[in-house]
N, C-alpha and C positions, 0 to 999 in steps of 0.2 A: 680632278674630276669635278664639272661643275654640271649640280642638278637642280631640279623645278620640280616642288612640288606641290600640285595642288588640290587642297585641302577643300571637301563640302561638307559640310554637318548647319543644320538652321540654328542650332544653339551658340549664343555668341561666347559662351563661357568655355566648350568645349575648342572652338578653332582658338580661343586665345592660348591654353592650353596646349595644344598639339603645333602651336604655331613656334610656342616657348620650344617644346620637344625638339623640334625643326634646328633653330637657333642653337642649341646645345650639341647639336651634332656637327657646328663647325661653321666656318665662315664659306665653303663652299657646296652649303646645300641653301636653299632658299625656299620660301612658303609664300605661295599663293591663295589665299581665303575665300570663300564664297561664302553666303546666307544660302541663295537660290540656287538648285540642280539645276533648273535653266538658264540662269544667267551664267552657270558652270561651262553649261553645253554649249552656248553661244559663244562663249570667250574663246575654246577650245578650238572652235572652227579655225579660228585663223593664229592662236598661236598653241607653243609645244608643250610638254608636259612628260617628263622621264616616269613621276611615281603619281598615282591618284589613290589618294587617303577618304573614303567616303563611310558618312554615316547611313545604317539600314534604312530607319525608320525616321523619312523625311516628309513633312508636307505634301511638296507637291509631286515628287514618285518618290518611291520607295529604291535603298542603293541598289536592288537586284536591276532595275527598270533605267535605275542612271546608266548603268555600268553595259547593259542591253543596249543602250542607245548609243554612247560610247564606240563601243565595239564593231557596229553597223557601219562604221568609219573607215575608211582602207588605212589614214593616219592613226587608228587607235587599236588597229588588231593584236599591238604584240607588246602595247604600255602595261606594265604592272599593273595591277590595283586591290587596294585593301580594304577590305570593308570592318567599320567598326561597328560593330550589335552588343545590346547585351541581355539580349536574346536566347535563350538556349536550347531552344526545338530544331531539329536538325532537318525540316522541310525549309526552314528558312536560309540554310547555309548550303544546302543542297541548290536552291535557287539563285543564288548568288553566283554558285559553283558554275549552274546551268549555263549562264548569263555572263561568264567569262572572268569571275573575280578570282584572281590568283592566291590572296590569303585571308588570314580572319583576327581580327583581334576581339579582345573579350574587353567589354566597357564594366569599369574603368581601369584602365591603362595604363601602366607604368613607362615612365620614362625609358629603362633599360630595356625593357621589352619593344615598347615603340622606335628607336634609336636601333636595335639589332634586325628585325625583321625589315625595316625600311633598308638599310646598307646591306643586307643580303640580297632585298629585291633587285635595287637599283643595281648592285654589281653585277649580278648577272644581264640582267635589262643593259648595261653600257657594254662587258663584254661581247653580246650579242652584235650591239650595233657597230661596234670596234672591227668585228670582224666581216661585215658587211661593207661598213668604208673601206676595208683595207680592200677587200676585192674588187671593188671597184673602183679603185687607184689602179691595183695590180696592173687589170685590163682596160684602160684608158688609152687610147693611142695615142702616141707623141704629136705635138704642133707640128711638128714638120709633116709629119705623114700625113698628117690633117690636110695640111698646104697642099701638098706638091700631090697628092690621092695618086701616087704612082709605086713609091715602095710599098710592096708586100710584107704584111706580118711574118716576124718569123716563127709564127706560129701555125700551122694547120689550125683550117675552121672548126674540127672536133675536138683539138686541144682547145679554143679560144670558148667554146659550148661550155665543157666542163670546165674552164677556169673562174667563168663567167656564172655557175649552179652555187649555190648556197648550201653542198653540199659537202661532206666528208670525202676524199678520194683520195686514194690511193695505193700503189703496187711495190711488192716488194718483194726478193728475189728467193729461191729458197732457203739463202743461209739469215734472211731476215734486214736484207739491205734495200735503203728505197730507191725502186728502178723508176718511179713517178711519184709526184703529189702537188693536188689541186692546191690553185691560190689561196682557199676554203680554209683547208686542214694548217697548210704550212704557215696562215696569218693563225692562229689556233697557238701554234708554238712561238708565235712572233717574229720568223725568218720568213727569205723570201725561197723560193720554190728551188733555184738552180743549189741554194747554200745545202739543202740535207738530201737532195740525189746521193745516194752513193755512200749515204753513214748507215749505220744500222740502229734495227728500233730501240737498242740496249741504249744506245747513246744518246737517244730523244725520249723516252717515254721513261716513266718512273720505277722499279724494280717490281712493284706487285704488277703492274698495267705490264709489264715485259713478258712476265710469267705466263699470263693469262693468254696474251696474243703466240707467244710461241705454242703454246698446247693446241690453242684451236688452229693455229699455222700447220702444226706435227700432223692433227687428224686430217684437214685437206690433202697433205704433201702424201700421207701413206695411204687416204683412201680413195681421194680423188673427189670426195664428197664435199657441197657444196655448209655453208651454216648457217641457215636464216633467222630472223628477227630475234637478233639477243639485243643485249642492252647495255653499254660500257658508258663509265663515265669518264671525262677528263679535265684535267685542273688545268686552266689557263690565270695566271699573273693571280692564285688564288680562288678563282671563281670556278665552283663546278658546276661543269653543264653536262647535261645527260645526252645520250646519241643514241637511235636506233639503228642499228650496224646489222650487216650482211658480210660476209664473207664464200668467193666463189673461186676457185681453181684459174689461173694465168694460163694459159694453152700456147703451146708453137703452132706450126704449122703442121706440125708432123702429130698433133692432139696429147704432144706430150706436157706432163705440168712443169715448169718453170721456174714457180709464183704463187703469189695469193694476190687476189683480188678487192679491196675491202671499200667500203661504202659505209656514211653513215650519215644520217637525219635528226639535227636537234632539237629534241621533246622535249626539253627544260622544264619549259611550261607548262605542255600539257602533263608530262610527269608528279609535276608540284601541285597541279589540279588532282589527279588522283590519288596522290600519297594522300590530298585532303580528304577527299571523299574515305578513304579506308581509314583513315584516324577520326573523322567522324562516326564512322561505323564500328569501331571498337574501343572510343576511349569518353571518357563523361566532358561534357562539354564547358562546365562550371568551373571544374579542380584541373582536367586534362590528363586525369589517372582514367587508369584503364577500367573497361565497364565489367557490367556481367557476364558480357559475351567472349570478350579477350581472358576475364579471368577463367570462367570454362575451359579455355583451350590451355591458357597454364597450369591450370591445377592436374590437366590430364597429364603434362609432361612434368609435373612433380611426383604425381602418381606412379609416372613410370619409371622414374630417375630411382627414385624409392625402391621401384623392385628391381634394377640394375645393382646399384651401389650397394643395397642396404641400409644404407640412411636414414634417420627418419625425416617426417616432415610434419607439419600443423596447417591447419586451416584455422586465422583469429577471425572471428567476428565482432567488431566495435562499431558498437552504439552510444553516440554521444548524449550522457545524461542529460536532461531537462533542455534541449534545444528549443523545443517548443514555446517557452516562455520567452528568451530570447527573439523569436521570429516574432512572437505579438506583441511585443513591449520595446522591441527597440525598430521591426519593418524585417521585412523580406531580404532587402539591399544588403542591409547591414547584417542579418544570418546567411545570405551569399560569401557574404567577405570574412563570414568567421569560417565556412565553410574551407573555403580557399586556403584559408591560413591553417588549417585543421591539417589538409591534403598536405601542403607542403611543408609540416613538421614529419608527418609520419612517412615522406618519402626520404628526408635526411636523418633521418631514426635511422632506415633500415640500407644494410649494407648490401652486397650482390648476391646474397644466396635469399633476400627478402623480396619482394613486391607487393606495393598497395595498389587497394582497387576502391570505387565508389559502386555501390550495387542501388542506392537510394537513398533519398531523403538525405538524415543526418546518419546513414549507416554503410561502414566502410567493412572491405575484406582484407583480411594482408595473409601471403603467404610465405611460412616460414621453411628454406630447406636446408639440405646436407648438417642433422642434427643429430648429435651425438648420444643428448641426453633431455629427460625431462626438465632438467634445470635451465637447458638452455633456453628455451619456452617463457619457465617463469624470470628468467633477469630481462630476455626480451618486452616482456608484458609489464615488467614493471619499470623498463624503459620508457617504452610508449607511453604510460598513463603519466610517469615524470613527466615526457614533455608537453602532451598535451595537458598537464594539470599546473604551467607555467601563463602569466596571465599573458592575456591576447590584447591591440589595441584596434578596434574596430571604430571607426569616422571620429577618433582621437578619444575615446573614453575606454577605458580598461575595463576589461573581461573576462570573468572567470566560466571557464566550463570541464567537465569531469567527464569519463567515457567508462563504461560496462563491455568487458572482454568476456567472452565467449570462446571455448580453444574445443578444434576435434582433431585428436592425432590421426598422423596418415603414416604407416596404413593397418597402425590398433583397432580407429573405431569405424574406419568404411575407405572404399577405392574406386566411390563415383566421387565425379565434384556435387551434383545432388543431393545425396545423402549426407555427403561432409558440410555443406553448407546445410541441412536442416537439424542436423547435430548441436550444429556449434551457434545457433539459433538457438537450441534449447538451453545449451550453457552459458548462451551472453542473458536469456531471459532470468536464470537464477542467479545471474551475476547482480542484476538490478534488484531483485525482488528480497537480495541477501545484502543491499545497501547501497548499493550503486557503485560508483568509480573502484570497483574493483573486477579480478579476473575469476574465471572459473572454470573447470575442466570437466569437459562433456563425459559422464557416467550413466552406466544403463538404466541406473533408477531414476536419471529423468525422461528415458524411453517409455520405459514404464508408468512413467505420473502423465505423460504427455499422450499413451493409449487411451489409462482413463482418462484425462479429461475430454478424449474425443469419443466416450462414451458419454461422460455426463453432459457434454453438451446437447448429443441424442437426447437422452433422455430427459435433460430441464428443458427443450420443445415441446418432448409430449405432458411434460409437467404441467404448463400454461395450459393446456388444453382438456385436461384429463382429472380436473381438480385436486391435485397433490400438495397443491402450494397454499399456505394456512399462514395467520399471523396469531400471536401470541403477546402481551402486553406485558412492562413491566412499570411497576409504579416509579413515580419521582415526589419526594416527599419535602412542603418547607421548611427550614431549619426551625425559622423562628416558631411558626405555630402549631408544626407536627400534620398539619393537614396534609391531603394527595394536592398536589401543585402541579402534575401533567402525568401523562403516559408515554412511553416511548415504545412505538410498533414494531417488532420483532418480525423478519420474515423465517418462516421454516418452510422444509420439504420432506414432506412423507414419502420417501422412495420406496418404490413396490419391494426392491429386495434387501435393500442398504439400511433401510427404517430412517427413523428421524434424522434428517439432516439440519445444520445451523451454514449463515452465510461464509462462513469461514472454510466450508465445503467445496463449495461452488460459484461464490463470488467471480472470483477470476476468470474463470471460465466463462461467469457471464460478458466479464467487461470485454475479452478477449474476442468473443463471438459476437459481438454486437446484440446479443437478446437483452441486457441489462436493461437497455428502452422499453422494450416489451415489459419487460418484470416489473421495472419502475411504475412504468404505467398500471400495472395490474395492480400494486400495493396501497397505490394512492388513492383507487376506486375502493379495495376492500374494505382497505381504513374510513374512506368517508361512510359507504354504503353502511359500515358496521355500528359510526357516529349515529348515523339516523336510523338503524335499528335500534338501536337502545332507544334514543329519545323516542321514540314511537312507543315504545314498551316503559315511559314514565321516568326511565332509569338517566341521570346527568351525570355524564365525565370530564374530568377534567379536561383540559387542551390535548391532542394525541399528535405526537410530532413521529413521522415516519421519513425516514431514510433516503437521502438522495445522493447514487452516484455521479462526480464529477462527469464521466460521461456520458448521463443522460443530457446534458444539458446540448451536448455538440450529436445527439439525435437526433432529437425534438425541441418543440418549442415548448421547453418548461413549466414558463409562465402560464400561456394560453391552455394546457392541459388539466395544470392543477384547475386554475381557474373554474375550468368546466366541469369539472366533478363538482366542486364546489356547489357551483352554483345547480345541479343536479340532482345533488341529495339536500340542499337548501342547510346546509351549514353555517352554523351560525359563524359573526366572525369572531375570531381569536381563539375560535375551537380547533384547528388546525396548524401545525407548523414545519418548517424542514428540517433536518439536520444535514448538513454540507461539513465537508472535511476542507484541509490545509491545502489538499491539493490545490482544490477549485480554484484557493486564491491563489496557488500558485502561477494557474494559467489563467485568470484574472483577467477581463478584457472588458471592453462596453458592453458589448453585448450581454456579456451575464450581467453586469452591472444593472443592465435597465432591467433584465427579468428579476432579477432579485425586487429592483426597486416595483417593482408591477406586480409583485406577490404583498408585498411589505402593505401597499397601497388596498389591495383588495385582503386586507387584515390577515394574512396569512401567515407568522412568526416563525423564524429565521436564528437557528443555532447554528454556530458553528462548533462540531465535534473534535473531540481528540485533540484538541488545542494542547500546542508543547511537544507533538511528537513529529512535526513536520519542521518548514523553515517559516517560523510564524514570523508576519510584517505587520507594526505597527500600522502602516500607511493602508496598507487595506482595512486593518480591524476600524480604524478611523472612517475612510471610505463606502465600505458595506453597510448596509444598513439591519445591520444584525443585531436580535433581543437579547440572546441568553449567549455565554459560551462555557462551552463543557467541559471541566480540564481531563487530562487522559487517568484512567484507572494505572497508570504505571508510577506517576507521582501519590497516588495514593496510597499503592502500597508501602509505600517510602517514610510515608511521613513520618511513622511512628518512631524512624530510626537513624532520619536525615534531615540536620537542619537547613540544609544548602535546599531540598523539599519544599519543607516547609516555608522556607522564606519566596522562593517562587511561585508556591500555590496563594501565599499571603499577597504578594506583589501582584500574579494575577485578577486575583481577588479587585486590588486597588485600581489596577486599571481598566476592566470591565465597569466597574460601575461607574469610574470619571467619563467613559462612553457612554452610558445609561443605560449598561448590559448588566442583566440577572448571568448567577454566577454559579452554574450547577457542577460536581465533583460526582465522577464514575464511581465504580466499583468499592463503593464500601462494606466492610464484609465484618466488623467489630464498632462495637461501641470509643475504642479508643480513637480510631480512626474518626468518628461522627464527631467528639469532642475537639478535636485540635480541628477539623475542617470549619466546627460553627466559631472556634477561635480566630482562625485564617479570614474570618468574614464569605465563605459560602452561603450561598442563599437556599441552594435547595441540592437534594443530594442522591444517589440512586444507587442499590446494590444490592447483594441478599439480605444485610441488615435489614433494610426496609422492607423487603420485598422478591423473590423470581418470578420471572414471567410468567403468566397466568393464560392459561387456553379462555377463548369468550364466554366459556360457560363460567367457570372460576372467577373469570371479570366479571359478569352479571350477578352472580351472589355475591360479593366484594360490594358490589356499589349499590346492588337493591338493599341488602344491611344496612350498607354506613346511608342512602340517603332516607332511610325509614329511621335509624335514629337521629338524622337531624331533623326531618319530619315532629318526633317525639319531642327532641329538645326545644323548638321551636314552639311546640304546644304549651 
């Protein structure tokens, strides 16, 4: 077999690439290269082309509009073509589809993949025209006949019509033997017409294709009844083409059956066009696992296989930990291709009673059946996390990434795919929040925590509005001189029935509802407003640093908000600051970078909190333009009894200030504690030792005292 194929993409890196692919698949395939769709189109005019390999997203038309043009062609109705995108919106594969492109490949390309869909094209694409030629050999009339135009065919003109159809035909007797067949069919099996008169279909067709045609042969023979528009396929020299087949009753004269009649039409192509369109339509376009809409329709028939057998079964839900960071820090491309790689671990994880799906984002479904026991679940899940917690190589750099399983048993904890999927939603979310790359199994008490929180969501809206939400201050005190050295702004909530709440209440719920922006915003006006109430009322505070969640930041524009309070309540600067956690730097990007640096700039000071309990990075704390950091109250409590503690709070200590960061220590709650931290080199310190939080009236007698005696002392 010698084939041409010609390659258009405007990138020269990619035809060199796909031209190698070509090369590899053997010395009788051959590549043709273009830059230009038009200079593609022109070329084509006058010579051939078995396979056409085009890229979507070209200059001067787009592949849907090449291949449209193409096709416009009587020489180009029935060429392969494959278009490469990488792309993943399914109006654009639809379009393609529209416009005549027989397949799709996903950029970027593997050789074995490129090399197997191109020789599956192209074989069908040559058996087709194999048996085209052969028909028209078959019925060619001989020279002589030609000559002498006086011998007659020995053929009748309606046998010479049908030999001469590009269709499927032929008759065969009732015990199954062929009484006819067109040039069509019998070039199909590679004989010539007069060779398989007279054998039976047992001894030409394959033993399933024998089966099949005797039944619907049986139904004609005993009812008389005609079979329209099925669909069989057939193997020739390896290649399978699809036929639309008829089947109608052979008649005598006397209107007795005889026979069967069969006919058939090859779809090949149009076939491979809609297998595409339906696996577009239920499978993810990225990984090529099946979507939300095909897993619906499986979890139904797991659902019911469960209440056949008695079996059980699970629904996982894995979400792969901290993808996010990955997508900002190394591109989109490169979290594609981890994605990919993700997909096709957890397809060869799982064996035949398993199937994965992609439902979004970095979050996948798998279901597990015919299970015996709960154990089986958990060795399954701690397979999975094995493999996927194996490192990945993505555009030749190694990569680690960990995944949060979520399980709802079927049919323990429900028998919609709905419900089983917002179950095991709830269990993948305590999966993370209880550390990540681990699994956990959906229980009613997180039904229950997940009611109220869609109460307290309710009601932290009418909070914001209804004045419930109050701050309360607690001091921070410095080592050296004993002075107040800042305030850190406490948010609470007065709930009408629950009473005082702390953010340990309802945080989550904020971040999870999206109000945290709302809230955020609210704390940063009351703290400033409350700044310039004091100072109006003669009273001066220290710096008051108030709370900012990481996702305020992908709300709003950070920067520009504080700013305007700021400048609103005419705060002085250095009176003011943030506190940001590990996360932030975890997902870490320009963007926050420049608001940070645009807070920094309009004197605004910048903690980072809880330092030590996340994945703390050198390179950022160097990066950020951050004043103080805070180490966490869990090392604190330590210290007194850990020297591995203390030597990290010590170490911390040295490396904030070779950054020129003040070095504040949480939760101290004994004098022993205050001792070994002003040892350790802390600079300032906060906890009940020093100080609880104080309601604004409490803060107001606090600092109207202590600045009336420095007032005195000053006298």
């Amino acid at each position: 077999m010698q084939a041409r194929i010609v390659i258009v993409d405007d990138r020269s890196t990619n035809l060199r690439v796909y031209a190698q692919y070509v090369a590899m698949m053997g010395p009788e395939y051959s590549a043709t290269c273009f830059h230009s769709a038009v200079e593609a189109l022109k070329w084509l005019e006058t010579e051939h082309a078995d396979l056409l390999i085009v890229d979507y997203r070209m200059p001067e038309m787009d592949g849907a509009a090449f291949i449209s043009k193409f096709r416009a062609r009587t020489v180009g109705a029935h060429i392969p073509a494959i278009i490469i995108t990488a792309r993943q919106d399914r109006e654009c594969r639809i379009s393609a589809l529209d416009a005549g492109a027989t397949d799709f490949l996903q950029s970027p390309v593997s050789h074995i993949e490129f090399r197997d869909r191109a020789i599956l094209l192209l074989g069908q694409y040559q058996k087709q025209q194999e048996l085209k030629q052969s028909l028209a050999t078959n019925n060619r009339p001989s020279s002589e006949e030609d000559e002498e135009g006086s011998e007659p065919s020995g053929k009748s003109m309606l046998e010479q019509i049908i030999d001469t159809t590009p269709i499927l035909i032929n008759a065969t007797d009732r015990n199954g033997k062929f009484l006819f067949l067109n040039s069509y069919q019998a070039a199909l099996f590679g004989r010539d017409p007069e060779e398989l008169v007279g054998q039976s279909i047992s001894e030409i067709l394959p033993p399933d294709l024998v089966e099949r045609e005797k039944r619907r042969n049986n139904v004609i023979l005993e009812t008389g009844i005609s079979i329209p528009n099925y669909e069989e396929k057939f193997f020739s020299e390896d290649i399978e083409l699809t036929f639309h087949c008829n089947k109608s009753p052979l008649l005598n004269k006397d209107n007795q059956t005889i026979g069967i009649l069969t006919t058939g039409l090859d779809i090949t192509a149009r076939k491979f066009a809609e297998e595409h369109r339906t696996h577009l339509a239920l499978h993810d376009m990225l990984t090529g696992l099946p979507n939300r809409t095909l897993l619906s329709d499986k979890m139904r028939v797991a659902i019911d296989n469960c209440n056949t057998t008695g079996k059980g079964a699970a629904l996982l839900l894995l979400d792969l930990d901290r993808f996010k960071v990955i997508n900002d820090t190394r591109g989109h491309q490169a979290g594609d291709m981890l994605l990919r790689q993700v997909a096709e671990r957890l397809s060869n994880a799982l064996d035949s009673n398993g199937f994965a799906a992609r439902i979004g984002g970095d979050e996948f479904a798998i279901v597990l059946q015919n299970l015996d026991s709960q154990e089986d679940v958990v060795a399954s899940c701690s397979k999975l996390l094995a493999q996927i917690g194996e490192p990945y190589s993505v555009g030749g750099v190694e990569q680690l990434i960990g995944a949060s399983i979520g399980i709802a048993l079927i049919p323990e904890d429900g028998s919609s795919s709905d419900e089983l999927l917002r179950l095991a939603d709830l269990a993948m979310y305590e999966a993370k929040s209880s550390g990540r790359n681990r699994f956990c199994f959906f229980s009613p008490r997180m039904n229950q925590i997940a009611q109220l929180n869609a109460g307290v969501e309710s009601d932290l809206r009418d909070a914001l509005h209804s004045d419930q939400l109050f701050l309360e201050y607690q001091p921070i005190v410095d080592i050296a001189s004993g002075e107040y050295a800042g305030l850190e702004a406490l948010l609470r909530w007065q709930h009408p029935v629950r009473g005082r709440l702390v953010p340990h209440d309802f945080i989550r719920v904020a971040n999870d509802s999206g109000l945290i922006g709302n809230i955020g915003q609210w704390v940063v006006n009351r703290a400033c407003a409350q700044i310039a109430e004091f100072e109006a009322q003669g009273i001066t505070l220290p710096p008051v640093a108030v709370n900012v969640s990481p996702k305020q930041f992908q709300f709003s524009n950070m920067s520009a908000d504080i700013l305007e309070k700021v400048a609103k309540y005419n705060i002085t600067r250095g009176k003011l600051s943030i506190e940001i956690t590990e996360e932030l730097l975890l997902d870490h990007n320009q963007e926050v970078h420049d608001q940070l640096e645009t807070l920094r700039l309009g004197g605004i000071g910048i903690s980072i909190d809880d330092f030590g309990t996340g994945y703390s990075s050198l390179q950022y704390l160097r990066d950020l333009p951050a004043t103080r950091l805070k180490i966490d109250q869990t090392f604190i409590a330590r210290i007194e009894n850990s020297s591995a503690d203390r030597a990290i709070i010590s170490t911390i200590a040295h490396l904030a200030h070779a950054l020129n960061m003040r070095v504040v220590a949480e939760g101290v709650e004994n004098e022993a504690q205050y001792a070994l931290l002003r040892a350790s080199g802390c600079d300032e310190v906060q906890g009940f030792l020093l100080g609880r939080p104080l309601s604004v009236n409490e803060l107001r007698e606090l600092f109207r005292t202590d600045n009336a005696q420095s007032d005195t002392g000053a006298q």
